[in-house]
N, C-alpha and C positions, 0 to 999 in steps of 0.2 A: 672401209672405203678408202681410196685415194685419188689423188690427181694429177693430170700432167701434168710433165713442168719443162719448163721452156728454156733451152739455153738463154744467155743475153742479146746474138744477131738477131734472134728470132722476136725476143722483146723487141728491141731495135725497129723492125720491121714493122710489129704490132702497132707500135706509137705512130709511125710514119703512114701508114694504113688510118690510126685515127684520126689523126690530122687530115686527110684527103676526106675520110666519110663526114669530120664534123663540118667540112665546108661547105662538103655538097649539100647535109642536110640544113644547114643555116643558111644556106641559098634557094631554096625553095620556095614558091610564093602563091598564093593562088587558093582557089576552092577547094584543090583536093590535090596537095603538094605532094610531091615524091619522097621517102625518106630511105635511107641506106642503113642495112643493117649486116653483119659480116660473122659468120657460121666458119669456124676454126676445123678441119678435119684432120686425124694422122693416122693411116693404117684403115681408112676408111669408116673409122670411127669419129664423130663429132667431138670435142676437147674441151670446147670453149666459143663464145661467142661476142661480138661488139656490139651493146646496142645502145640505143638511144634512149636515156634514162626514164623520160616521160612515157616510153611503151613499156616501160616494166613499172607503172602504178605511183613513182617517184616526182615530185617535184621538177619540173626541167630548170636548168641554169644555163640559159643560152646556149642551146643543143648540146648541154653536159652529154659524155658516152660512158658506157658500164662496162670493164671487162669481166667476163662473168665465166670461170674455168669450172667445168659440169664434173661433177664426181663420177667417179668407175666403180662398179660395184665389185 
């Protein structure tokens, strides 16, 4: 098995993207709030994903994000 792997602009990018998703989702308010979560593709293939750590079973830390790069078989 392996994984993509990402130049540095592309990190770059990644962080900057997280930043905008953790605002949005620590902006949120209400009975049934919105959260953002962000599915990475290249070649039409999924790679990798951002989410928000309390929807993958995790403790949250003030809308902590997870980057999470999906194996290739």
């Amino acid at each position: 098995m392996s994984v993509d792997t990402f130049k540095p602009r592309e990190l770059t990018d990644i962080a900057e993207l997280a930043v905008l998703v953790q605002n949005f989702n620590r902006d949120q308010h209400g009975d049934k709030p919105l959260f953002a979560e962000v599915v990475f593709y290249r070649g039409g293939d999924d790679v990798a994903s951002l989410t928000e750590t309390a929807s993958l079973g995790q403790a949250a830390s003030d809308g902590a994000l997870s980057f999470e790069v999906k194996e290739k078989p």
